[in-house]
N, C-alpha and C positions, 0 to 999 in steps of 0.2 A: 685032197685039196683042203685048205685049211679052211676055205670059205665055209663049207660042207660040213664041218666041224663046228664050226657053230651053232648049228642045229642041236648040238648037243646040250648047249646050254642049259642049265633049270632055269624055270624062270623065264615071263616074258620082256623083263629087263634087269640089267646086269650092268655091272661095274669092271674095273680093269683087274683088279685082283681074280673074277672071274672066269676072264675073256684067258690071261695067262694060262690061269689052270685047266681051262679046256683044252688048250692049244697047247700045252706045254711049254712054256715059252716064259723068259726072264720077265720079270712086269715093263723095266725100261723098253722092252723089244715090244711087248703088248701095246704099250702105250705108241709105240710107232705105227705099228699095224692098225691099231684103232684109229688114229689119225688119217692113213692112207684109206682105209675101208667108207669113214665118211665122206671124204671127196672121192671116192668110186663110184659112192650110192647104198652100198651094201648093209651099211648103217646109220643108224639116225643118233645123232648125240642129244638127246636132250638138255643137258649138262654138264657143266663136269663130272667127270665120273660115271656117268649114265649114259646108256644106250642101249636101245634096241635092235633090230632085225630088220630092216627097209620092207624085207620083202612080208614080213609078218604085221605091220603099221596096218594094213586095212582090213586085217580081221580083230583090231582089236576090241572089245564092247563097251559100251559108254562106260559099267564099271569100274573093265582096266583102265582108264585114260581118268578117272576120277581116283584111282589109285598114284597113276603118275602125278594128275597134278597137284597131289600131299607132298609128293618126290621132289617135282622141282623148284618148288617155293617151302622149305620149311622151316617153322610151323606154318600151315595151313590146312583150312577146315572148304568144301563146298559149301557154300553158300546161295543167297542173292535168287535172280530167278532160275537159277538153273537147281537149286533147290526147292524150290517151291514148283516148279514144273517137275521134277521128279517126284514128290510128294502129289503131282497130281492138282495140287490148289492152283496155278496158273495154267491158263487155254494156251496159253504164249511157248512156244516148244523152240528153242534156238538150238541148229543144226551148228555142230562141230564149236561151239561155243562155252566153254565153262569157266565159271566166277567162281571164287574162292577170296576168301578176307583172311588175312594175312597181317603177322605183325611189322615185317619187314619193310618191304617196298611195296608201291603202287607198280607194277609191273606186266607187261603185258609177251609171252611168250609163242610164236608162231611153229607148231610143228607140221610140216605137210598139211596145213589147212585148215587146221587144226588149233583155235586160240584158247591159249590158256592166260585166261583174265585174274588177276590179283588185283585187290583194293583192299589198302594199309587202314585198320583201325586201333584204333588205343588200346594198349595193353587190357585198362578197366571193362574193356568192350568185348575179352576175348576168352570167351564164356559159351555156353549153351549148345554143344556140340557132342557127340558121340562117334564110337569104332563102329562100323556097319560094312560085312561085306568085304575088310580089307581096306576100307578107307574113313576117313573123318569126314563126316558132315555136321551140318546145323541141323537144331531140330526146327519142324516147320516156322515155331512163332519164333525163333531167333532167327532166322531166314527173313521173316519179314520184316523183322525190326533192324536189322541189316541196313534192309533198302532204305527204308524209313532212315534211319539215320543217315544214308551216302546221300538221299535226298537232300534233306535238311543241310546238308554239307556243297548242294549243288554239284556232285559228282556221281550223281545214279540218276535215271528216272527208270519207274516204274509202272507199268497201265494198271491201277487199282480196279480197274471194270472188268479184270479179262480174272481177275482173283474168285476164289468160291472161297466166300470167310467163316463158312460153317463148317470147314474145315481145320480149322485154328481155334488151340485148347485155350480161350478167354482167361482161364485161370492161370493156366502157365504163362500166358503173355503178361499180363497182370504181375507174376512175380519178377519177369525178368524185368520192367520198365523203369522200376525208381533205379536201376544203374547208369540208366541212358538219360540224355541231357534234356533238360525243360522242351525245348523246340521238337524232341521225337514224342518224347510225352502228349505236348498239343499235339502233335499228327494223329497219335492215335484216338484221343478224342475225337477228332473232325471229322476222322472215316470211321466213327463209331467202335471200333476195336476192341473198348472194354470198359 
């Protein structure tokens, strides 16, 4: 059964060039079966081009799904609080929710429950990130100057009280700021930052 074949897959997602090659199968024919198999259930399309396994969706680790969501919006890096709660400096922990800042679109993508949040900033803004793990994040102080900026933009809020800021390198925040506009600059002043 071809379903069962799937399993063969490498990888815990894959594209239709893929799916062919497991199955043997022309890619125009793939590309029908991949069609049929998500309105079955048997697969999730994230994308064009991308999908997963339905039935493998809920073991995946917050990781993988920080890996997808580089996948489905690219370029994009983790950011926002869902950066800064993985770094541990926010109390604040949001269940099946990831932000990611993005050049593209302000976008927002539902997968079984599962949101994947984009908020579009300025090409000059899209800096301060590394490979980790298999996926692009912020580093903590550009995580923060993130929000600080969506802030200042009235398209974020942030609880600054639930923050531990002794965990934020002063000096690296300090170099990334003269890139960010006057009104993030005063934020950081006001919550003492640096």
């Amino acid at each position: 059964m071809k379903v069962l074949r799937l399993r063969n897959i490498n990888g815990k997602y894959f594209n239709l060039r893929q799916l062919a090659k497991t199955l043997d199968l022309p890619l125009s024919s793939a590309k029908v079966l991949a069609s049929r198999y998500v309105k079955a259930g048997v697969l999730l399309r994230l994308k064009r081009d991308l999908y997963v396994l339905a039935e493998q969706w809920p073991y995946f680790s917050l990781e993988d799904k920080f890996q997808l969501s580089n996948l489905i919006q690219s370029p994009s890096y983790i950011s926002l609080l869902t950066a800064l709660s993985y770094y541990e400096i926010s109390t604040q922990i949001q269940q099946e929710f990831i932000e990611s800042v993005a050049l593209k679109r302000t976008k927002q993508f539902n997968v079984k429950g599962t949101i994947f949040n984009y908020s579009k900033i300025k090409t000059e803004l899209y800096f301060g990130f590394g490979r980790t793990q298999g996926f692009f994040m912020a580093e903590p102080e550009k995580a923060l100057l993130d929000a600080l900026y969506l802030m200042s933009l009235n398209r974020y809020t942030l609880d600054m009280e639930a923050l531990d800021f002794s965990k934020i390198d002063r000096d690296k925040l300090k170099s990334f700021l003269p890139k960010f506009p006057l009104t993030v600059q005063k934020m950081v002043c006001y919550y003492e930052l640096a």
